[in-house]
C-alpha positions as CSV (number, residue, x, y, z in Angstrom):
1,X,0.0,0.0,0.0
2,X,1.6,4.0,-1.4
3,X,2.0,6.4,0.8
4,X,-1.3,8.3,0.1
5,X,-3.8,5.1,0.2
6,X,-2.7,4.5,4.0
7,X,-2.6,8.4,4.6
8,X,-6.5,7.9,2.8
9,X,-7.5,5.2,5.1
10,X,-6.6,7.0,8.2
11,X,-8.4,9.8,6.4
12,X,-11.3,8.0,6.3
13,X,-11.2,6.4,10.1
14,X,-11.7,10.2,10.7
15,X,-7.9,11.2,11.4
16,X,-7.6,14.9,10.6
17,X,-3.9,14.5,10.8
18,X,-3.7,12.2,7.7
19,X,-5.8,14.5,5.8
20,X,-3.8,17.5,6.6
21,X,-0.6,15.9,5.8
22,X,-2.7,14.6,2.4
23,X,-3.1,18.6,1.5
24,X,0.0,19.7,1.5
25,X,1.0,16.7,-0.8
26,X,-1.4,17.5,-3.5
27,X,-2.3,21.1,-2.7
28,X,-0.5,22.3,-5.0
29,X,-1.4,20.9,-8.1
30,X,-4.7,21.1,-7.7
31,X,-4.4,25.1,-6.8
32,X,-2.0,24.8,-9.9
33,X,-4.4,23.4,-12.0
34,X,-7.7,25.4,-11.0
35,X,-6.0,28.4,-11.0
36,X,-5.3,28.2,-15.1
37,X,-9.1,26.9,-15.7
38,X,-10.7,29.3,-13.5
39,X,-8.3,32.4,-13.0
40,X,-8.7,34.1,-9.7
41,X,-11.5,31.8,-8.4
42,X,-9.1,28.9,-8.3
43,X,-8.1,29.1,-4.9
44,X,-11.4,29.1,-3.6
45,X,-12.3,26.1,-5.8
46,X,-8.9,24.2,-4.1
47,X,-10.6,25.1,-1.0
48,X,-13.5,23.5,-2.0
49,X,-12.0,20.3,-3.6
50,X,-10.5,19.6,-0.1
51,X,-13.4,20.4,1.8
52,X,-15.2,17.9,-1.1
53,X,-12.6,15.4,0.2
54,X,-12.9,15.5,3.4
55,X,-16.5,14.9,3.6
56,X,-16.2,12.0,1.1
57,X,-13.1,10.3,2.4
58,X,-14.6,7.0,2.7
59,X,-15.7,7.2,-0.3
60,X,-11.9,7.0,-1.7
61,X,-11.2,2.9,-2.7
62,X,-7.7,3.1,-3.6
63,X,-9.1,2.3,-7.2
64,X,-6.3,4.9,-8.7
65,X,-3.9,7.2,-7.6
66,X,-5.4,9.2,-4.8
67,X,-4.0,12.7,-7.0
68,X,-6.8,11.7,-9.4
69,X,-9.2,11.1,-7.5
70,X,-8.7,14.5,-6.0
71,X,-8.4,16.0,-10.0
72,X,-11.9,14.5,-10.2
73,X,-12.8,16.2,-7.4
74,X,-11.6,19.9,-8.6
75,X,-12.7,19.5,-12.1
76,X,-16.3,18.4,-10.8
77,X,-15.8,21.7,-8.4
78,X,-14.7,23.8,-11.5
79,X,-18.0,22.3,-13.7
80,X,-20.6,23.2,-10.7
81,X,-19.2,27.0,-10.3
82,X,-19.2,27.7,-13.5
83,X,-22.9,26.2,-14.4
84,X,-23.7,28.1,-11.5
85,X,-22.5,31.4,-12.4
86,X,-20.5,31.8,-9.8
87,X,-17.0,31.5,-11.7
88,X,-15.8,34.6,-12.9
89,X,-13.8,35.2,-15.8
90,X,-10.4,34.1,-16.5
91,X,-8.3,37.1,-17.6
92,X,-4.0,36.4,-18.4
93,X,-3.6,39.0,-15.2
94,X,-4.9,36.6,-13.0
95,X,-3.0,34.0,-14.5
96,X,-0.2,32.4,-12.6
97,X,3.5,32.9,-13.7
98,X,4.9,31.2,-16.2
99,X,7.0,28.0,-15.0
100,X,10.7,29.1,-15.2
101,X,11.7,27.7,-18.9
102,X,14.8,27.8,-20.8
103,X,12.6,30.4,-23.3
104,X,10.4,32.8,-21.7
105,X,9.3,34.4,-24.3
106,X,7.7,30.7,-25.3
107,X,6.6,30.1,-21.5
108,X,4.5,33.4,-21.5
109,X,3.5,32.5,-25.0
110,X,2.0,29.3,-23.7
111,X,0.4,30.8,-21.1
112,X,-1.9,32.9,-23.4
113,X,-2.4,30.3,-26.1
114,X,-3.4,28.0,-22.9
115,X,-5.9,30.5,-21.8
116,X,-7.6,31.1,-25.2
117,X,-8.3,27.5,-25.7
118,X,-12.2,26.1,-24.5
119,X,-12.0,24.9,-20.8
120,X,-12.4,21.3,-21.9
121,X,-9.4,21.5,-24.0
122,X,-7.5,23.6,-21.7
123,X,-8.5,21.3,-18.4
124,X,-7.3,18.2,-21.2
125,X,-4.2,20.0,-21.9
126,X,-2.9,21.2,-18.2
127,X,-3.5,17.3,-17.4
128,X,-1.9,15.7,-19.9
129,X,1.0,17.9,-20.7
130,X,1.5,19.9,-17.0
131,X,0.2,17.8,-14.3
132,X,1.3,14.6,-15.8
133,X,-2.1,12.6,-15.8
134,X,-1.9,9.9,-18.5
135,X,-5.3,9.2,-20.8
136,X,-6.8,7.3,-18.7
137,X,-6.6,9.1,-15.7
138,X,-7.7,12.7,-17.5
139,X,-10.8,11.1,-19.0
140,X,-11.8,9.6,-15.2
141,X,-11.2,13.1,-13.9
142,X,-13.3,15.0,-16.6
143,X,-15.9,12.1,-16.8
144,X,-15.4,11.7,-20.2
145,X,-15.2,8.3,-22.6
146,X,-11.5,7.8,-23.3
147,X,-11.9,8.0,-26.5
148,X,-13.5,11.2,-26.5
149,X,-11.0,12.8,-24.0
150,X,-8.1,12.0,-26.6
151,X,-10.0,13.7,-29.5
152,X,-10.1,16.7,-27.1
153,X,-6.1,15.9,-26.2
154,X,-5.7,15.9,-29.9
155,X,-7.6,18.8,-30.6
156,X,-5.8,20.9,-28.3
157,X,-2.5,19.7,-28.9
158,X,-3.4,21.2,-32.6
159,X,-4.2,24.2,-31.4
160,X,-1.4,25.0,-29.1
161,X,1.1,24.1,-32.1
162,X,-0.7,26.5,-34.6
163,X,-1.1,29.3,-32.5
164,X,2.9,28.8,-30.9
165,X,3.9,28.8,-34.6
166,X,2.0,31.6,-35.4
């Protein structure tokens, strides 16, 4: 049994001390990742994810990694404010900064080609290519057919290219 399945287990006994030390592993990919689909919003939608968690710790089986599980978690977050209304709009502000990269120009430049994609092809892309979620894993998250979330892979993939060569 990984690290985070026995941390999850303990979670789910009730032990706030697993669960904390649980946050701080993940935290920050998921505020990562939330913060690029929803801008400034994103840290309240972390907030939420983990407070999502905690209620539903038992509900964790050890099925998958525990980091997609809480994905799954954030992206259903993500969906619910922004059906609501309550998600306001991303702007390249409130973007995070760029990763340090050996070409800034190019990491700024992905960082607004990122942010004009759709949210389903951005939330594929930040997966796939920054959070390091294989196929599988991103189409469990998004609650999508595989198939389906690798036309969207594909689709974005596309898009960055063209719009980077540009």
């Amino acid at each position: 049994m990984d690290q985070d399945s026995e941390l999850a287990r303990r979670a789910a006994a009730g032990d706030a001390a697993a669960f904390s030390a649980l946050v701080r592993a993940h935290e920050a990919g998921i505020r990562r990742f939330l913060r690029r689909l929803a801008g400034e919003s994103g840290d309240d939608l972390a907030q939420e994810t983990f407070l999502t968690a905690w209620r539903l710790a038992g509900d964790y089986r050890g099925e998958g990694r525990y980091r997609a599980w809480l994905m799954r978690i954030a992206w259903t977050s993500f969906l619910g404010a922004h059906r609501a209304g309550h998600r306001r709009k991303a702007r390249e502000a409130d973007l995070p900064p760029p990763q340090p990269s050996s070409n800034p120009d190019l990491a700024i430049d992905l960082e607004r080609v990122l942010a004009a994609l759709g949210e389903r092809e951005r939330a594929a892309a930040l997966l796939c290519f920054g959070e390091g979620c294989s196929h599988a894993e991103a189409a469990g998250i998004m609650g999508l057919p595989l198939g389906t979330l690798k036309s969207i892979v594909a689709r974005a993939r596309a898009a960055l290219v063209e719009k980077l060569e540009a």
